[in-house]
C-alpha positions in Angstrom: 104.9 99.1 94.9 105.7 100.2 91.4 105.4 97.8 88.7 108.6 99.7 86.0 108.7 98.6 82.0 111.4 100.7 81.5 109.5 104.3 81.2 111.8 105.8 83.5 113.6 108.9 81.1 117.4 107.5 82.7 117.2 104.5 81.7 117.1 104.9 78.2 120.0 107.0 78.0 121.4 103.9 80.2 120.6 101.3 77.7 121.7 103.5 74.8 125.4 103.6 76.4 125.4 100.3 77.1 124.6 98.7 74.2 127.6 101.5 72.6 129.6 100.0 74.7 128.7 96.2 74.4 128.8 96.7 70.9 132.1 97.9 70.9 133.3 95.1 72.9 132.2 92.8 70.0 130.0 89.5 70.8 127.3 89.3 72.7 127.1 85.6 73.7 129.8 84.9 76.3 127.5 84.8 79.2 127.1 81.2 79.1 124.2 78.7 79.6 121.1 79.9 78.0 122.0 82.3 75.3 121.8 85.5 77.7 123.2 87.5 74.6 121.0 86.2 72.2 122.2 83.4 70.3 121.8 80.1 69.6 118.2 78.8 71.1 115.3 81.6 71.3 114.3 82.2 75.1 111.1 83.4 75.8 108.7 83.8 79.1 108.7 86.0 81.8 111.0 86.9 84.7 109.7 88.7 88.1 111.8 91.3 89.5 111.1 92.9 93.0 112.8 95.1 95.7 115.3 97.7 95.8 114.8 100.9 94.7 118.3 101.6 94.8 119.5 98.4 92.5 116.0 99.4 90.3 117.8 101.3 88.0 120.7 99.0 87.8 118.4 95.6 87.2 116.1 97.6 84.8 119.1 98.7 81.7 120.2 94.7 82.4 116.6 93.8 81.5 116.5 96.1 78.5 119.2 95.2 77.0 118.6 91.7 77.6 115.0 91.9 76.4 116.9 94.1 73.1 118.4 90.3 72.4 115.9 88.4 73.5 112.7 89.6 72.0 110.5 86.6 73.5 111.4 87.4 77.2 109.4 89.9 79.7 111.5 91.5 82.0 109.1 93.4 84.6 111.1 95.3 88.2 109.2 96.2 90.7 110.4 98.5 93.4 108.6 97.8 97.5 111.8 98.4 98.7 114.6 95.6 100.1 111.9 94.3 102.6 108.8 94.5 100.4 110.5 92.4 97.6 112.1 89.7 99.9 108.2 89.0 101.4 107.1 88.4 97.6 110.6 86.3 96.6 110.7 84.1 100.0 106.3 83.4 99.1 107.9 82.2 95.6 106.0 85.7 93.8 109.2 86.8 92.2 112.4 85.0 90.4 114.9 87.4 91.3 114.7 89.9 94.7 117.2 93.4 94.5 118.0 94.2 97.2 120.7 97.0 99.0 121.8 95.1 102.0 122.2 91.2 102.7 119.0 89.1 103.7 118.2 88.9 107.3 118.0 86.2 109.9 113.7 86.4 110.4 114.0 86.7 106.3 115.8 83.7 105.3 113.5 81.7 108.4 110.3 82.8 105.9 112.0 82.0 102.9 113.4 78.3 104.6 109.7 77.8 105.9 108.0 78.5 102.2 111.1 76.1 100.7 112.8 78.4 98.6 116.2 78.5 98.1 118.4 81.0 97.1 122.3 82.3 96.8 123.1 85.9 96.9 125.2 87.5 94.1 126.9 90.8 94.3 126.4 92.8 91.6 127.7 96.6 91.8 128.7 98.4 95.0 127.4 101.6 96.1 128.0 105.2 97.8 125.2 106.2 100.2 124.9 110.0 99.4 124.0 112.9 101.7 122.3 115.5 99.5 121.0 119.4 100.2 119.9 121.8 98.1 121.7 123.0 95.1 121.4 126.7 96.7 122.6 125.4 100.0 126.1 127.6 100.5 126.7 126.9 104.2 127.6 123.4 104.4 129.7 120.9 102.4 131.3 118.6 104.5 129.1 116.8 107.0 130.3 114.5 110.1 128.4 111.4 111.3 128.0 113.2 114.9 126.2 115.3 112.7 123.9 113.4 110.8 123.3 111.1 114.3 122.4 114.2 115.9 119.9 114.9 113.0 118.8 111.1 112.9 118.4 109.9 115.9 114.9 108.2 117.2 115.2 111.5 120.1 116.5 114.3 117.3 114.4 117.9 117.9 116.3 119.4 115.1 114.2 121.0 112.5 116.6 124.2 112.1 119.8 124.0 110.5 121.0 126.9 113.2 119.9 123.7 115.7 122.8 121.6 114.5 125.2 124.1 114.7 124.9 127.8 115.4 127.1 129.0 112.4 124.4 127.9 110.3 121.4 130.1 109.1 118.1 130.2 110.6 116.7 128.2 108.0 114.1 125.3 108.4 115.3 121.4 107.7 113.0 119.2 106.2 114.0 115.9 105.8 113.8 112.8 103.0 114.9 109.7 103.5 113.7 105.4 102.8 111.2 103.9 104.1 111.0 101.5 106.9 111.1 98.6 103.6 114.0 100.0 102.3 117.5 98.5 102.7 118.9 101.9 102.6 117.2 102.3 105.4 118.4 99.4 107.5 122.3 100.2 106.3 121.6 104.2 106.8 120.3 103.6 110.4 122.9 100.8 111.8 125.8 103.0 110.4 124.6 106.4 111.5 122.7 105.8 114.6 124.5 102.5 115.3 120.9 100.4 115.6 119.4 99.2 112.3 115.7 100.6 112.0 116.6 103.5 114.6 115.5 106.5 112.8 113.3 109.9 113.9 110.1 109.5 112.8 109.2 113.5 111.7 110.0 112.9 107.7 109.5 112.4 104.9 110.0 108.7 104.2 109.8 106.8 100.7 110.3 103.3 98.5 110.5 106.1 95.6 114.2 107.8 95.5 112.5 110.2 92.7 110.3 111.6 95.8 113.8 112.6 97.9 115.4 114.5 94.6 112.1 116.7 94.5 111.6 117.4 97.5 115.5 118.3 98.6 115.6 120.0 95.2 112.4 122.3 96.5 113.5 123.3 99.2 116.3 125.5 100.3 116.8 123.6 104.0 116.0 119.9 103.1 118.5 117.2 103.2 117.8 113.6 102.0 119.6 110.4 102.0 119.7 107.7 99.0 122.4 105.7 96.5 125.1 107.5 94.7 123.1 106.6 91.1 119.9 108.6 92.3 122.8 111.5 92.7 124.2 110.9 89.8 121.0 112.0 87.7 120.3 114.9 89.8 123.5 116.9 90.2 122.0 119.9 88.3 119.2 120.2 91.6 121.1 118.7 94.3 125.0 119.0 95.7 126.1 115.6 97.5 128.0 116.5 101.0 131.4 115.2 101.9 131.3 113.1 105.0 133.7 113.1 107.7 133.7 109.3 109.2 136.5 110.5 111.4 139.6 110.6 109.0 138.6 114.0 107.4 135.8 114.9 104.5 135.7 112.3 101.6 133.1 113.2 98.9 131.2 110.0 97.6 132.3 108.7 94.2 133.1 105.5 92.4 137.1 105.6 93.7 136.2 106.1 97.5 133.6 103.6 97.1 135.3 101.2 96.0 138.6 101.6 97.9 136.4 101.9 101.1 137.5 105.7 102.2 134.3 107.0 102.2 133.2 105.3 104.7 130.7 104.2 107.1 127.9 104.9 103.9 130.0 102.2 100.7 128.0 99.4 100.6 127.5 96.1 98.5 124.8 95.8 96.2 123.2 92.4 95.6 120.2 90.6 93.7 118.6 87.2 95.1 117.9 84.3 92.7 115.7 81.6 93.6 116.5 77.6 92.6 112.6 77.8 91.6 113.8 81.0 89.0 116.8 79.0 87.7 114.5 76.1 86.4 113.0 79.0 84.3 115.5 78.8 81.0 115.2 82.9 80.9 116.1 83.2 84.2 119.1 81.3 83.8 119.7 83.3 80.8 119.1 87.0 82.4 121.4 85.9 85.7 124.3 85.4 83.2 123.9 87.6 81.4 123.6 90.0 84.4 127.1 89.0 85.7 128.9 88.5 81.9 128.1 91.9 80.9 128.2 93.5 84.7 130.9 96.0 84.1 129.4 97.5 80.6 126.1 97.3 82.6 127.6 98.8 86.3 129.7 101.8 84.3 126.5 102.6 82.3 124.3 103.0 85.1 126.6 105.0 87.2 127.1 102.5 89.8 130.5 101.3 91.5 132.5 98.3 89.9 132.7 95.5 91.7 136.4 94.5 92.6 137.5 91.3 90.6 137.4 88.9 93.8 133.8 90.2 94.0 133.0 89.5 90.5 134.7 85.7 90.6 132.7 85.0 94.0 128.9 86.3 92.5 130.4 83.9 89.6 131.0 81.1 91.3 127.4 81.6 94.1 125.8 81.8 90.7 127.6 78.3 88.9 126.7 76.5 92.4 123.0 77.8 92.7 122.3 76.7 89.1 123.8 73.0 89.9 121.7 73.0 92.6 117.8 73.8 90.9 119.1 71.5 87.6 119.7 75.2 85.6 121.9 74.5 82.3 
């Protein structure tokens, strides 16, 4: 697990957009409650951010810009994967949990036992992109047959001439999340059709950095992770189409959002604990997280939320801070 202040290069060209654009918008204090844009009271203290590697990027340029206006907060995001961070959240280590796929049964039976509560707020959806290397010129458009067949627990393919013979005799090598990953769960149900049913012969990892250079180093490789990892790599990696059974659709923020490229659109959602929303910063960041989500969402390269989404994550939010006595 990765402890991130921000270092990462994207991220700064993230905030920078952002705040363009918030700037533009005028005001910066209509996320309600505890001055998430900065004015009226001074906030200050920390807040604990764990899980997803795929909402990392998303949750850190909120936290920066939010730390730009509130100069007394410490926003820190750790990335152990979806798993990883809801063990810390549901053991009351963290005040907010990322996460790429909604909390599961044996997860919300710790978190119940260790008396946190929690609601779930959407906040961006996502495009779960198929990548090969940029000098890849044989393949474009890939089905889910296809990727099962490279997938599955009992897969022998290592040879792209394996999958199909029209291809070259070229070696696959293969990146992909780790068993804590979230990606990893969704990946595995939609593709395989069993969540956590995966080949175990590749190269797994928490850290999405790891997939973009090892696809981009090699010729054969092909890796799986969300459409914002893509986003920064397109000069090293080509995203495939995926054929879902009504033709190739290319992952982007339309077909996400509109559901055609499917089975691999998904929600994307952050945890917050009653425990956090005692935590006048807390209250303040979750706000300002949803007020400014679209500025936030467009700047990171992520997938809009429709606006029954965004009224829902509103409304989970307004009844979990009723609940822990937030402002």
């Amino acid at each position: 697990m990765s402890i991130r202040q921000f270092k990462r290069a994207p991220i700064a060209t993230v905030v920078a957009v952002a705040a363009l654009t918030l700037a533009a918008c005028g005001g910066n204090n209509d996320g309600g409650g505890s001055t998430p844009g900065g004015g009226g009271a001074s906030l200050s203290g920390p807040v604990v951010i764990d899980g997803s590697s795929t909402v990392e990027p998303l949750s850190s340029a909120a936290a920066e810009l939010f730390q730009n206006a509130n100069g007394g907060v410490t926003v820190t995001v750790g990335t152990s994967g979806t798993g990883g961070g809801f063990k810390k959240f549901c053991n009351g280590e963290t005040d907010i949990s990322d996460a790429s796929r909604p909390i599961k049964d044996e997860e919300k039976k710790l978190c119940t036992e260790k008396n946190i509560a929690y609601s779930e707020l959407q906040v961006a959806n996502d495009a779960l992109t198929v990548v090969v290397n940029k000098n890849n010129n044989w393949i474009d458009c890939i089905t889910v047959e296809q990727l099962k067949k490279i997938w599955e627990p009992t897969s022998t393919i290592k040879n792209w001439n394996e999958l199909d013979p029209k291809y070259p005799n070229e070696p696959m090598s293969l990146y992909g999340a780790g068993a804590d990953s979230g990606t990893f769960d969704y990946f595995t149900a939609e593709i395989n059709g069993k969540e956590g049913d995966s080949r175990k012969d590749y190269n797994p990892t928490e850290d999405d950095n790891v997939t973009i250079q090892g696809v981009s180093g090699s010729k054969g490789a092909l890796g799986y992770f969300g459409f914002s990892y893509y986003e920064e790599a397109t000069d090293k990696l080509k995203a495939l189409k995926v054929d879902g059974g009504k033709g190739c659709v290319e992952p982007s923020l339309k077909t996400a959002q509109d559901g055609s490229y499917s089975p691999l659109a998904r929600p994307l959602f952050i945890y917050v604990s009653d425990a956090g929303l005692k935590k006048a910063q807390v209250v303040g960041f979750a706000e300002f997280y949803l007020a400014k989500n679209d500025d936030i969402v467009k700047a990171a390269k992520f997938v809009p939320m429709t606006d029954e989404q965004k009224a829902k994550a509103k409304s989970a939010l307004d009844t979990l801070k009723s609940k822990a006595g937030g402002k």
